[in-house]
Structure formats: C-alpha cells, structure tokens
N, C-alpha and C positions, 0 to 999 in steps of 0.2 A: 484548456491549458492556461493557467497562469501568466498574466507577460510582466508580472513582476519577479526577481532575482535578488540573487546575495546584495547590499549596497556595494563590496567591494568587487562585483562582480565584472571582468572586462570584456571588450569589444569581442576579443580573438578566441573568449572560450565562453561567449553565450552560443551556446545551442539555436536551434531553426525553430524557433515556437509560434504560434499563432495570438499575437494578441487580441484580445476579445473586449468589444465593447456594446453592451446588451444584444450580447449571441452574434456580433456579426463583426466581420475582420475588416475594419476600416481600411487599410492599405489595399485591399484587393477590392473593395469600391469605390477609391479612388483609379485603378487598373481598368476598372468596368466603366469609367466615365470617360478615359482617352481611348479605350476601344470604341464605344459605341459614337463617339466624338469621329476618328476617324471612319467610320461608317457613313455616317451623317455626310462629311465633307464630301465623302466620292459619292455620295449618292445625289448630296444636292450639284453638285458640276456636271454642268453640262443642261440645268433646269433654270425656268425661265426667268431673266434679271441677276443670276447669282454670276457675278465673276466669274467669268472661262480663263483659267491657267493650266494649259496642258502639260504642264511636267505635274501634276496631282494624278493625272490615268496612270502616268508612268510608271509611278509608285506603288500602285495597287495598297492605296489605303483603306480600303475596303475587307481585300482578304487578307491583308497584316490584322484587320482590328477582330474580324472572326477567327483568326488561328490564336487572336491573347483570349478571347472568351472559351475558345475549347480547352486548350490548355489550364485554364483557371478552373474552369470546369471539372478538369481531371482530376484537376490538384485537390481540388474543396469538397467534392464529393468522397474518394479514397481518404481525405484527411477524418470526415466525420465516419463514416463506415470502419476504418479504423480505430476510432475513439469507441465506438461501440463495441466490438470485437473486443477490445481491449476490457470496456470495463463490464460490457454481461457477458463474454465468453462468446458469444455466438451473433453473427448479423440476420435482425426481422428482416425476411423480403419485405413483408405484410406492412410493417410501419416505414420502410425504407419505401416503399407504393406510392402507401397510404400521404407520405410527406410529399413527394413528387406531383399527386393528383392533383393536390390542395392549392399546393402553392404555380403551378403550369396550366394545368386543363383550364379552368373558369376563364381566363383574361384570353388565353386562345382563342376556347372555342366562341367566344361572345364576340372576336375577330373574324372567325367563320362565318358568324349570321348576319355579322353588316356586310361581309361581303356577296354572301346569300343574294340578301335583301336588294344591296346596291346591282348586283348582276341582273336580278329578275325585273327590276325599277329602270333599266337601260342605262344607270347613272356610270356605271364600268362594263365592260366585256371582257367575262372571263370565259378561257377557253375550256374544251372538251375534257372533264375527269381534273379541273383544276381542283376542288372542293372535293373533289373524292381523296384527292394525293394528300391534301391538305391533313381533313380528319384525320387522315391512315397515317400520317405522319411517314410520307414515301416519297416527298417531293424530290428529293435527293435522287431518287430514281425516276421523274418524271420531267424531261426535258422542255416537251413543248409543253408552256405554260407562261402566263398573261404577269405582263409586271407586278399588278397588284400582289401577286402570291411568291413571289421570285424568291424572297430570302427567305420564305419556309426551311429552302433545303436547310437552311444550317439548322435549325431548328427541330429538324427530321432527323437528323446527325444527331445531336443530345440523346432525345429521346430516344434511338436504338440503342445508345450508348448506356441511358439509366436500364433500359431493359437488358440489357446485357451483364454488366461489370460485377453489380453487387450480386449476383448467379456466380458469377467467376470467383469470387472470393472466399464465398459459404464453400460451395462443393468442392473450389480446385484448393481450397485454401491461399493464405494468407502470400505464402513462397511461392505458391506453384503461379498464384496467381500476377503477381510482379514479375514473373520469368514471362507469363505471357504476354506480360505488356511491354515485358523490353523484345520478344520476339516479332510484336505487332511498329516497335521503333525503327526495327532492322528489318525487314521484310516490306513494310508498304514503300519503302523509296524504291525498292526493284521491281514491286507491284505494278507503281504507277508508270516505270518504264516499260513494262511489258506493256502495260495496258496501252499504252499509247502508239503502239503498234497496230494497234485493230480500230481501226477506222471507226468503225462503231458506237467503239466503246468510250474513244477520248474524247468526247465532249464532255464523258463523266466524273474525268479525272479532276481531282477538288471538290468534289462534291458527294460523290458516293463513297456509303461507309468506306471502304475498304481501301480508300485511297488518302482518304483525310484521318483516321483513327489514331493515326501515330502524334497528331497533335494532342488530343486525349490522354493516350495513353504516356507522352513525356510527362504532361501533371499527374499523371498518376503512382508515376514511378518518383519523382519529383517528392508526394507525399510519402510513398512507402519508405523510400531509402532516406529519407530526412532524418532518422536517427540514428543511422550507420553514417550518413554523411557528418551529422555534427560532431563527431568524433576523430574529424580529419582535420590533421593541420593546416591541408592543402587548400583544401573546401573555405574554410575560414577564412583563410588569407585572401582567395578570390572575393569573395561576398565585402571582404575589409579594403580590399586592393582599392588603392586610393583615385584610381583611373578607369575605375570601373566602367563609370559610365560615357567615358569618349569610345567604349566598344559598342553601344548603342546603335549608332548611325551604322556602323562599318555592317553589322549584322543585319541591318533594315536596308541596306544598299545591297548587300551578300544576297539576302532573299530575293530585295525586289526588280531588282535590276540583271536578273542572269541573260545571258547575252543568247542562252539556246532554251525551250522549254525543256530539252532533256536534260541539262545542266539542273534546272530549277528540280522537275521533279526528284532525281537522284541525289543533288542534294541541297538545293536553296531552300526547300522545306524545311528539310532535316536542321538548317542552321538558325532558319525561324523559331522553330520549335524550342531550340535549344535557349537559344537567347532569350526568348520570352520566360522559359523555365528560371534564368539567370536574374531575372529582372523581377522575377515573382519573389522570389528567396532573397534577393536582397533588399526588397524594401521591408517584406517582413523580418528580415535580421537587424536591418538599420531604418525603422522605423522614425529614426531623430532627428534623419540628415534633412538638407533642406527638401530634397523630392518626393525624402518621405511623410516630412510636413506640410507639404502642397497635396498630396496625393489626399489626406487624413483631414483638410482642409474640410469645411463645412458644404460650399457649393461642389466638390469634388464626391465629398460621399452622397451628397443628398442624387448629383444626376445619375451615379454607380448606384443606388437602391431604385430608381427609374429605370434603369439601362434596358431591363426587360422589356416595360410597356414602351418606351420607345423603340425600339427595335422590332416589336411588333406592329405599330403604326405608321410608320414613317414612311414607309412604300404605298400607304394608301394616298399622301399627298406628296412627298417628294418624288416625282415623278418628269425624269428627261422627256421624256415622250409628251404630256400634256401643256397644254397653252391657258386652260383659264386659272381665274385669280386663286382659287384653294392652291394652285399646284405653282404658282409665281412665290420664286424670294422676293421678300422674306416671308410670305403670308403661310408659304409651305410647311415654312420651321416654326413659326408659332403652332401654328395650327395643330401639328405634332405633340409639340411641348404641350398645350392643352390639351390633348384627347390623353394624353400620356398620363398626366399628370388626374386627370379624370379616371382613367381606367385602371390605376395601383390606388386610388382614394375608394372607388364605387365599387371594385370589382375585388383587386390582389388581394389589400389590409381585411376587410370583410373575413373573407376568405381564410385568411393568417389565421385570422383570431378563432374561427368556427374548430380550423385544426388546433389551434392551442387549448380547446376548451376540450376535444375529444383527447388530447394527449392527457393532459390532467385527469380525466375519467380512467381513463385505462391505465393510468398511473397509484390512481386508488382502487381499482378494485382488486380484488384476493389473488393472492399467488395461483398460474394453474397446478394442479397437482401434480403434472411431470413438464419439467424445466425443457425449451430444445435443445438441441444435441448443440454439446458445446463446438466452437471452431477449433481446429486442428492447425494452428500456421502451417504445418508442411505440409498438410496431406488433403484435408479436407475435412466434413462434416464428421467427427471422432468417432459418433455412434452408427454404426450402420441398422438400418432395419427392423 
C-alpha cells in the first residue's frame, strides 16, 4: 500500500495504511528496536559489572518487549497474507513456507550448531533434550532447560504460530478466520486461569502456545479489522487523541505491576496486548509525530532489522549466571552486537537474496494450467475437490 494520499488529505480521515520503504515498514522496526532493547535490559541485570536497580525485575521488561514482538508478528504477517488474498485470490501455503524457511531457519539453525559444538567442547552445559526442543521448535513446552537455550520458547511460539495461521485463513477463510482469533482474545485469559489451577501446568503459563496466542492473535485482528476500523470516527479520534501517549505508562504499569498473578493472567495480559495493538496503529497513522520520527530514525531502524539476530545471541553471552569476561558488561553487549551484526551480514542478507532470486524465477515462469482454488472470505477454499 501506498503511504502517499490526497495533499488535501487530513489527519482524522487518513485511513490505517502501512508505509513502505524498500518492502519494509519503518515504524515497526523502529517497535522491533525498543522491544528487543527492553529484552536486552532484563536480561543484562542482574550480569556481571552492569548496574543492579531492582525496580527493572519489577517491571518484567522482558516479557513487555516479547508480547510487542508477538503482537507485531500477528499484525505483519495477516497484513501481508492479506495483501495476497487480496490481489491473487487465494493464499500459497508453499510460498508463505517457502518465505518463512529462507528468512528463520539458516541463522537458527547455525545457533544450534554453536551450541552443538560449544556443549560437546565443555565451553556450556546444556541440559537433557535441550537441542532436541530447540530443532523441534517445542521449547515452549520443555521446561527444564539450560540458560543458553531459554528464549527459544518465544521463538517456538512464532513458529507454531506461522504453522498454524496462514492454514486458518485458506480453509476457514478470510471471516471465519478473524472470529477465530478474536475467540483465541477472549478464551486464553480464562485459559490461563484455569491453567493455573493445576500445579503442573503453571509454570507454563506465558509460555505455551495456548496461553500466550492471544498476543498474536490481537495483531492479527489488529490487521484484519483495519479497514472496518478506518471507517470509524471513534477509531480515528483515539489514534488522533492528543494524549494519547500519557496512556502508555498507565497500560505498562496495568500489565506490569498487578498486584495478584490471577489478576495479571485474566487481565493484565489482555491490557498489554491491547495497548501494544494501540501503539502499533498509531505510529503507523501518525508516522510524523515526534515518536514516530524517532522510531523511523536511522539507528532505530537499523537495530529493528538486527532485532532477530540479536535475540537470537544474546543469551549465549548475556548471561546472570556466568562470571568470565565474554559474559561481564559491557563485554557481553558488545559481544552480542558483534555476533549480531555478523550473523544477518554472513548468514540472514545471503539468504534474503537466494529467496529473492528464487522468487523472481517463479515469477517468470509460465502460468500453471489450472490456477488454485480461489479464497472465499466467509467460508473457505471456494472450490471444493
């Protein structure tokens, strides 16, 4: 979509569009650089030389900065699945895969084999079925498990989530499939209070799909209903509402600070989520304000196009637990920042470009002789059989 408009065009009746700058939405890699930022922060506190201030645990800036990446998630992937639907009639699993392998798997799994390596080399110890959970992308359901591998789960979270979603949309269609992800909004907050009744189970809560998906699924509804919402007076005026952002803290204080975990689960999630959704859609509505020209900033987008390989690294040397110099601030976050910055140069960009070379091939060769079955927004796949 276009992020240019009428010149006469105003604040209160631009629509929720996605502006694009060579394929990628700068506001929300600006989003991907204060998330993975507050990641960073909880993760390095509490590790050796960095500042100890204990109102930062408090906060759980950690899993504020992974519920803005699920959420973005939901939102960016139904935005593009959407545009496709839209303009060939039908969503490829096959190229929907095909884009997911290209651009996740390589820088993974090349994380897996140092960790491999490092475990069998004694330089880490990792525990029983770590590297199995890892592969399997099942961490999420594999509790006992060695720091170095610890933030897979959220990671393991995505990926059932890309294996899942774009299924939901072909078959259940376009509606049916948005009713499931506002029934997945309204169902895990009572979810995760039951779950938290069986002993067992609650240490899973936050973590396993079924308790965290409704973060997901708010960006997902987020993108579907963004064209029914830009036709609301109401919608607009909030996104325009001049105080917008003094509702920020209140909603990061609402989530982070509930006074019971059953409070949190039933509903300080739920206000995360939402707020996060709020904060997604008005930077891309008001792209111009000052936070959205900080966000669009140059070092802002460049560590939101890193966010990935750091998040993937960052637990091999920020680490609370270890004492030598790799795992000491500052040495930890450089260190990071380097392998980071190595591993989207050697590994991700490679990799981009191999899939843009295969996309362009398959973009020239010959129409197949019978087209697929177009989508159905209400129903599902049009053609049966």
């Amino acid at each position: 979509m276009s992020s240019q408009g009428p010149t006469n065009e105003t604040a209160a009746s631009r629509p929720l569009r996605l502006p694009r700058i060579s394929g990628r939405i700068p506001s929300l890699d600006g989003l991907r650089a204060l998330s993975i930022g507050m990641v960073l922060i909880a993760h390095l506190t509490g590790t050796r030389n960095f500042p100890w201030v204990e109102e930062i645990g408090r906060w759980q800036l950690g899993t504020f900065g992974v519920r803005v990446f699920f959420v973005i998630s939901g939102f960016l992937i139904t935005t593009l699945l959407l545009e496709e639907a839209d303009r060939y009639g039908t969503i490829s699993l096959r190229g929907f895969y095909m884009r997911r392998f290209f651009r996740i798997f390589p820088a993974f799994y090349a994380l897996c084999a140092v960790l491999f390596v490092l475990d069998r080399t004694g330089v880490i110890a990792l525990h029983p079925r770590d590297l199995l959970a890892a592969v399997t992308y099942t961490m999420n359901y594999h509790r006992d498990r060695a720091w170095y591998v610890g933030h897979i789960w959220s990671l393991s979270v995505e990926e059932q989530f890309y294996l899942l979603w774009p299924a939901v949309l072909l078959f259940a269609g376009i509606r049916r499939g948005l009713m499931a992800a506002a029934a997945v909004v309204l169902l895990a907050p009572p979810l995760r209070l039951a779950t938290g009744f069986v002993a067992s189970f609650r240490p899973g809560i936050g973590e396993t799909f079924q308790t965290v998906a409704d973060s997901l699924a708010t960006g997902c509804l987020l993108a579907g209903l963004g064209p029914w919402l830009a036709q609301s007076p109401r919608w607009r005026r909030l996104l325009d509402w001049r105080w917008f952002w003094w509702t920020v803290p209140l909603v990061v204080a609402a989530s982070a600070r509930n006074p019971s975990a059953k409070l949190e689960w039933l509903v300080g999630e739920t206000v995360m989520n939402v707020g996060i959704a709020l904060v997604i859609a008005r930077t891309i509505h008001r792209p111009d304000e000052p936070i959205g020209r900080l966000l669009n900033t140059r070092p802002f987008v460049w560590i939101g196009t890193l966010s990935y390989s750091l998040y993937l690294w960052q637990q091999v040397f920020i680490n609370r637990h270890g004492t030598s110099l790799p795992q000491s601030f500052p040495v930890n976050l450089a260190l990071t920042l380097v392998v980071a910055v190595a591993s989207y140069n050697l590994i991700e960009r490679p990799f981009l470009r191999l899939r843009a070379r295969i996309e362009r091939s398959r973009r020239r060769a010959p129409a197949p002789t019978s087209a697929p079955a177009p989508l159905d927004p209400s129903g599902g796949a049009a053609a049966a059989g």
